[in-house]
C-alpha positions in Angstrom: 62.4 -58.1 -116.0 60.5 -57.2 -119.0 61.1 -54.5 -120.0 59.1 -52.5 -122.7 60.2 -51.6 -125.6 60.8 -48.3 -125.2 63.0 -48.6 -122.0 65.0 -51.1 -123.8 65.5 -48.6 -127.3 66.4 -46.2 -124.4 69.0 -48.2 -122.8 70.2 -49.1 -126.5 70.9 -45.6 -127.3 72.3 -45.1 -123.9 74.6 -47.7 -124.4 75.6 -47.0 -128.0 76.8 -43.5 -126.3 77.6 -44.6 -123.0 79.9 -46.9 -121.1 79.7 -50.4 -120.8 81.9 -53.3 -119.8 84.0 -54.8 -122.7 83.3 -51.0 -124.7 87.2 -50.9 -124.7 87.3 -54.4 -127.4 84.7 -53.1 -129.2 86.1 -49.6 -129.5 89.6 -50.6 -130.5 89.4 -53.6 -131.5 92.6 -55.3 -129.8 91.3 -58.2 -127.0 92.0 -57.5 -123.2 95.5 -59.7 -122.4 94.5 -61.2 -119.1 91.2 -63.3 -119.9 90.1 -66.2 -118.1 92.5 -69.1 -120.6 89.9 -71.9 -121.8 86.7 -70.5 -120.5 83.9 -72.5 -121.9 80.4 -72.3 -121.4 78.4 -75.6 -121.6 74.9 -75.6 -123.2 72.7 -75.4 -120.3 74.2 -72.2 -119.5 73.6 -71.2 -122.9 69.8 -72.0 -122.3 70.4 -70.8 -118.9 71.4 -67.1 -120.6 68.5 -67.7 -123.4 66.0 -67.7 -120.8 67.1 -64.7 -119.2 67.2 -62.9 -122.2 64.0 -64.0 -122.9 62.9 -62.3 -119.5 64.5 -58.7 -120.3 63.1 -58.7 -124.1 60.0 -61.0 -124.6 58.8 -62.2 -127.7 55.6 -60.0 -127.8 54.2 -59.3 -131.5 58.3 -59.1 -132.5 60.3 -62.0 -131.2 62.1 -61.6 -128.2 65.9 -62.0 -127.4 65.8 -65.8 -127.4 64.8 -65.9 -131.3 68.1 -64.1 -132.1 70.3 -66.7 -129.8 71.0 -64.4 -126.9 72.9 -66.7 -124.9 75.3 -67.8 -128.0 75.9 -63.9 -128.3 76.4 -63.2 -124.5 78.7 -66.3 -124.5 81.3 -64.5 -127.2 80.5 -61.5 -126.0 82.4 -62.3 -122.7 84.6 -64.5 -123.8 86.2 -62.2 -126.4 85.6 -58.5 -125.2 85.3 -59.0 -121.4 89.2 -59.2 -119.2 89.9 -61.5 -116.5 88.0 -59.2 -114.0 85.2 -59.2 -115.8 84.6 -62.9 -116.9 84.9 -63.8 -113.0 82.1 -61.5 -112.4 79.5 -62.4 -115.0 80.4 -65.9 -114.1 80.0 -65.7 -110.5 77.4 -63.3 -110.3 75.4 -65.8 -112.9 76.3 -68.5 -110.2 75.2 -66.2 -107.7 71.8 -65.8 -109.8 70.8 -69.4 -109.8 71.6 -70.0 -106.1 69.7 -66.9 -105.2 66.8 -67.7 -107.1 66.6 -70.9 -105.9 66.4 -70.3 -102.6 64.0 -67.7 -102.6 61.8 -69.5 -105.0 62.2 -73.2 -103.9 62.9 -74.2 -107.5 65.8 -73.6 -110.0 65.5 -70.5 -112.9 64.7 -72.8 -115.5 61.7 -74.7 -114.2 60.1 -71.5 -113.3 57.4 -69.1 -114.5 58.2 -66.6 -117.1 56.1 -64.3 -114.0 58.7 -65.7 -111.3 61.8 -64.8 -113.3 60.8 -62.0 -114.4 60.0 -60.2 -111.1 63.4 -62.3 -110.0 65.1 -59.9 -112.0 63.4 -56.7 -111.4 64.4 -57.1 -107.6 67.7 -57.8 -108.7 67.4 -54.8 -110.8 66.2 -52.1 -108.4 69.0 -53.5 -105.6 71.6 -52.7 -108.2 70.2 -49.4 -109.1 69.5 -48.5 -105.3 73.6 -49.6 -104.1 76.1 -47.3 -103.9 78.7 -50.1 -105.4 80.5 -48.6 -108.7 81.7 -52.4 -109.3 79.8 -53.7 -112.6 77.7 -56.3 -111.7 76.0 -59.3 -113.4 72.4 -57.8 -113.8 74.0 -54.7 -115.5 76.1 -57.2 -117.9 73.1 -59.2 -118.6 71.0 -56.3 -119.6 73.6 -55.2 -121.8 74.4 -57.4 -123.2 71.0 -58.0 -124.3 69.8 -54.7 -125.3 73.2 -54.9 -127.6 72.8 -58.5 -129.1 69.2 -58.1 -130.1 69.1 -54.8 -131.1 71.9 -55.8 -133.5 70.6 -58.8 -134.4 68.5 -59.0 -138.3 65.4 -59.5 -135.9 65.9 -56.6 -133.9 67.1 -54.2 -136.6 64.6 -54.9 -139.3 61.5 -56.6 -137.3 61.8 -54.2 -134.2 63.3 -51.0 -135.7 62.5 -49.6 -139.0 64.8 -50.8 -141.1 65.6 -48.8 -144.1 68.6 -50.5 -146.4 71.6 -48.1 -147.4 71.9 -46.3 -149.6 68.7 -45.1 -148.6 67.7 -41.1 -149.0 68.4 -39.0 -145.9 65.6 -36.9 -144.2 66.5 -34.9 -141.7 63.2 -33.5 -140.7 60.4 -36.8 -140.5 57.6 -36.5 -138.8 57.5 -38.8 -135.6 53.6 -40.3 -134.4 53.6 -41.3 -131.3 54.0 -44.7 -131.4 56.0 -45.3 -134.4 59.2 -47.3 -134.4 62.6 -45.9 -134.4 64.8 -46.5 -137.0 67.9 -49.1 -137.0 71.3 -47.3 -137.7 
């Protein structure tokens, strides 16, 4: 699923602005009442989420989302900001993942190609973005949770992003080349 950097500073803004799931935690800070009690992720699925990560943001000349431990971040990130609802469906829907890939590549997610995954997830993608279903569902979690986790990480903010340490001086009129990096907030 890699997707370039520009898409994924789009979705970051988009996100920062828009609605995603566990927004309500973040927001207010009080955690939902009816989580899944004693959910645990082992570390293969850690790995499992790394990988993944790794597909969506790459390490190209900036490390990608495994450098900044995407999988340890996903992991909290569900287990303290997502409900009951919620954790079933990430968990399910990464269940789901494996099996699916499996059988349509003849080999688990892990063993394969950075290639295989990666167009694995596009398809995902594009289904997702074609269906009519409101329901959130796991590609839309991962992606999110991704874009959020590295963007926020130090790599993502100061290696990605330009990074300018407050206090800094405010300029309200830069000039922008095309190309040039945003700037972290």
């Amino acid at each position: 699923m890699a997707m370039n950097r520009r898409d994924a500073i789009k979705s970051f803004a988009l996100m920062m602005g828009g609605a995603m799931v566990g927004a309500n935690v973040i927001l207010t800070g009080c955690s939902p009442e009816d989580q899944i009690v004693g959910l645990e992720f082992t570390p293969e699925q850690i790995a499992f989420l790394d990988e993944i990560g790794e597909a969506i943001i790459p390490t190209t000349d900036t490390p990608g989302a495994k450098a900044v431990g995407i999988g340890e971040f996903m992991v909290m990130m569900v287990k303290d900001t997502y409900n009951g609802d919620q954790q079933s469906t990430f968990i399910s829907g990464l269940n789901s993942l494996k099996k699916d890939f499996k059988s349509a590549n003849g080999k688990d997610f892990m063993e394969a190609t950075i290639e295989e995954r990666t167009a694995f997830l596009n398809e995902m993608n594009q289904k997702a973005m074609q269906s009519e279903d409101r329901e959130p569902r796991v590609i839309g979690m991962l992606k999110d949770l991704t874009v959020l986790g590295y963007f926020t990480s130090e790599i993502g903010a100061t290696q990605q992003l330009r990074f300018v340490e407050a206090p800094g001086r405010y300029d309200g009129c830069m000039d922008y080349q095309k190309g040039d990096r945003l700037f972290a907030l």
